[in-house]
ZADO-1210 file (C-alpha; in nm, 4 decimals, padded with zeros to 6 digits):
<atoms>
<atom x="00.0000" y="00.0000" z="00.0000" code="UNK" pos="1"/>
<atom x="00.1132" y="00.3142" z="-00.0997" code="UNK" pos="2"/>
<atom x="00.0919" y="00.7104" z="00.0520" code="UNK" pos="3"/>
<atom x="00.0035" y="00.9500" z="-00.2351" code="UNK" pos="4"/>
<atom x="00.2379" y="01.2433" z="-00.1966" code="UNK" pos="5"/>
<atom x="00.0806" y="01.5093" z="00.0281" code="UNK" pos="6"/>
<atom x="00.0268" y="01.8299" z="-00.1532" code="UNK" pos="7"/>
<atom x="00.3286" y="02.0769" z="-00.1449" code="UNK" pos="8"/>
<atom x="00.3171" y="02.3238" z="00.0912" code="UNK" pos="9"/>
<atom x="00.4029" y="02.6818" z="00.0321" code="UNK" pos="10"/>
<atom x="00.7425" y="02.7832" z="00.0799" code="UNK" pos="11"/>
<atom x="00.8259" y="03.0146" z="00.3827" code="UNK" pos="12"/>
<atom x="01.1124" y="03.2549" z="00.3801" code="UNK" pos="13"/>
<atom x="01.3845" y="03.1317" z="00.6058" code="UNK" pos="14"/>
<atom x="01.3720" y="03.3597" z="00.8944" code="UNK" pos="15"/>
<atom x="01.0522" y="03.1696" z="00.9669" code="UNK" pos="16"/>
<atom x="01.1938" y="02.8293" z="00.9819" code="UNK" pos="17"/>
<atom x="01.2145" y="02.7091" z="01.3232" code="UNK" pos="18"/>
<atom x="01.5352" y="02.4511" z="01.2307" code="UNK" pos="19"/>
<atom x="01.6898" y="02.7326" z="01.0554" code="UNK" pos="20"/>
<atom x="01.7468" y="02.9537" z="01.4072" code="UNK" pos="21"/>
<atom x="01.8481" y="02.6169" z="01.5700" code="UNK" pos="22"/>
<atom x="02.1428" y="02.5811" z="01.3081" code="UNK" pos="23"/>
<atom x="02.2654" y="02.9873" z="01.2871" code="UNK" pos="24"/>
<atom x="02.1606" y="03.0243" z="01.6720" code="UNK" pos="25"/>
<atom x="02.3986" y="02.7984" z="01.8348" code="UNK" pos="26"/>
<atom x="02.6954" y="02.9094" z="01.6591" code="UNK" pos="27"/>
<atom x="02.6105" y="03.2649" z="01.7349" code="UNK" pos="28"/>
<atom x="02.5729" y="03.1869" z="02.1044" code="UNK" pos="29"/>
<atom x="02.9460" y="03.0405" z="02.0980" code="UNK" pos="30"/>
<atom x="03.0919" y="03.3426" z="01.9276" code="UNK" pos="31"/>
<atom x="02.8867" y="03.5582" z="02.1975" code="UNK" pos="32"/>
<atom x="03.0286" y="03.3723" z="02.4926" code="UNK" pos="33"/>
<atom x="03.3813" y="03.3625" z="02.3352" code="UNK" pos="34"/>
<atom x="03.3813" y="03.7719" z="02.2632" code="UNK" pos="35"/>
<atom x="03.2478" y="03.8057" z="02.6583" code="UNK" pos="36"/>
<atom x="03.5317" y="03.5912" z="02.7330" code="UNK" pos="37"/>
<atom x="03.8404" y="03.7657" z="02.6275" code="UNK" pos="38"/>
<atom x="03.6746" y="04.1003" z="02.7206" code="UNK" pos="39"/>
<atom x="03.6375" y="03.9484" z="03.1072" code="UNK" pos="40"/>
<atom x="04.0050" y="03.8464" z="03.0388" code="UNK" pos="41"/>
<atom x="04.1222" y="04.1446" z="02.9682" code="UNK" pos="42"/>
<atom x="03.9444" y="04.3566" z="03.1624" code="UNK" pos="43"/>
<atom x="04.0214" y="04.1523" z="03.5442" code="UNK" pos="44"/>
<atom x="04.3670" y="04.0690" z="03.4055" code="UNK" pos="45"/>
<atom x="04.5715" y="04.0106" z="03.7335" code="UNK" pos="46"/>
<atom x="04.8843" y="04.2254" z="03.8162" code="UNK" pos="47"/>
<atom x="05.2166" y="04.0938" z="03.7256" code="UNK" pos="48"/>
<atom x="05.4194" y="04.0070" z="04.0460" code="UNK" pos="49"/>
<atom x="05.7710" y="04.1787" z="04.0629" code="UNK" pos="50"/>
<atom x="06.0481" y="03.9780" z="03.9613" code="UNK" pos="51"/>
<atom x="06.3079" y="04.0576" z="04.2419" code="UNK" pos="52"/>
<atom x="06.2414" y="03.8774" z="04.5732" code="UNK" pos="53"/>
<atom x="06.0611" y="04.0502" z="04.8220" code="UNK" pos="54"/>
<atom x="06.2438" y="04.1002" z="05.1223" code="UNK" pos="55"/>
<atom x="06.0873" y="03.9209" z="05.4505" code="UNK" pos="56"/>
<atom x="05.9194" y="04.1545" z="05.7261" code="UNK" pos="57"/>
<atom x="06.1121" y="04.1318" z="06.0276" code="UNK" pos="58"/>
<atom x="05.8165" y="03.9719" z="06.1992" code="UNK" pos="59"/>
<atom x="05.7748" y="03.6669" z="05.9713" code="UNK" pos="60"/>
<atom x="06.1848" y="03.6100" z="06.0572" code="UNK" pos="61"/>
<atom x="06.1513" y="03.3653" z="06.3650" code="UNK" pos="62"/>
<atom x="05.8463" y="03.1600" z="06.2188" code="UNK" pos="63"/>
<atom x="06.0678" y="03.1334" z="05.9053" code="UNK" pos="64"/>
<atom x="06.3552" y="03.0423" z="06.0730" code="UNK" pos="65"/>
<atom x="06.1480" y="02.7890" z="06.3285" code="UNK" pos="66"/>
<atom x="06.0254" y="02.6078" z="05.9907" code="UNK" pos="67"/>
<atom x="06.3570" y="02.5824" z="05.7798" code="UNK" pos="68"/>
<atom x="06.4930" y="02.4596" z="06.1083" code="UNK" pos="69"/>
<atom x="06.2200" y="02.1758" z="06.1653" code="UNK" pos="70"/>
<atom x="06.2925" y="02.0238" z="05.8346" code="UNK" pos="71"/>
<atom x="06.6544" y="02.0372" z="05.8733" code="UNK" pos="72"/>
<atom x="06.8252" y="01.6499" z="05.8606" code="UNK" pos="73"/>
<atom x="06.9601" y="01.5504" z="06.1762" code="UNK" pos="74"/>
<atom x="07.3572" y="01.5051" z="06.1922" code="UNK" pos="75"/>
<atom x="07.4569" y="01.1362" z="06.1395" code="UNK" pos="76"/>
<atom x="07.5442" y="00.9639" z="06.4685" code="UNK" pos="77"/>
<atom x="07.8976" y="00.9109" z="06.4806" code="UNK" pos="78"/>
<atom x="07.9093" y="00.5193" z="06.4665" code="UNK" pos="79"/>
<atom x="07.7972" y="00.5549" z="06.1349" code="UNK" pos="80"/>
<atom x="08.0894" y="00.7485" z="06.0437" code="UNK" pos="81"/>
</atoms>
C-alpha cells in the first residue's frame, strides 16, 4: 500500500523556519560567549608580580627560621661514620 504524496506546501522565507534559528543560533551563542570571554580576560587581568624577591618583614623572621629549622636532617650519629 502506498501514501500518495501530500500536496506541497508553500514555501516560507527562512527567517521563519524554526530549524533554521536552531542551526545559525547555536553558533552565534558560541561566538557571543567567546567575545564576553576575552573582554572578562582582559578587563580583570591580574597584576604581574615583581620579579626581584621581596624582602621578609622582620616579623615573619623567627616563624621562618622555626620552619627551615624543623625540616633540617639531623647530623649522622657518629658510629655511622
Amino acid at each position: 500500500m502506498s501514501r500518495p504524496n501530500p500536496a506541497p506546501s508553500a514555501s516560507t522565507p527562512w527567517w521563519r523556519e524554526g530549524f533554521m534559528w536552531l542551526v545559525l543560533g547555536g553558533p552565534a551563542v558560541v561566538v557571543v560567549a567567546g567575545v564576553a570571554t576575552v573582554v572578562i580576560a582582559t578587563r580583570g587581568a591580574d597584576t604581574l608580580l615583581p620579579t626581584r624577591p621581596v624582602q621578609l618583614e622582620r616579623s615573619a623572621a623567627p616563624a621562618m627560621q622555626g620552619r627551615n629549622h624543623a625540616v633540617t636532617p639531623l647530623p649522622a650519629p657518629a658510629a655511622a661514620r
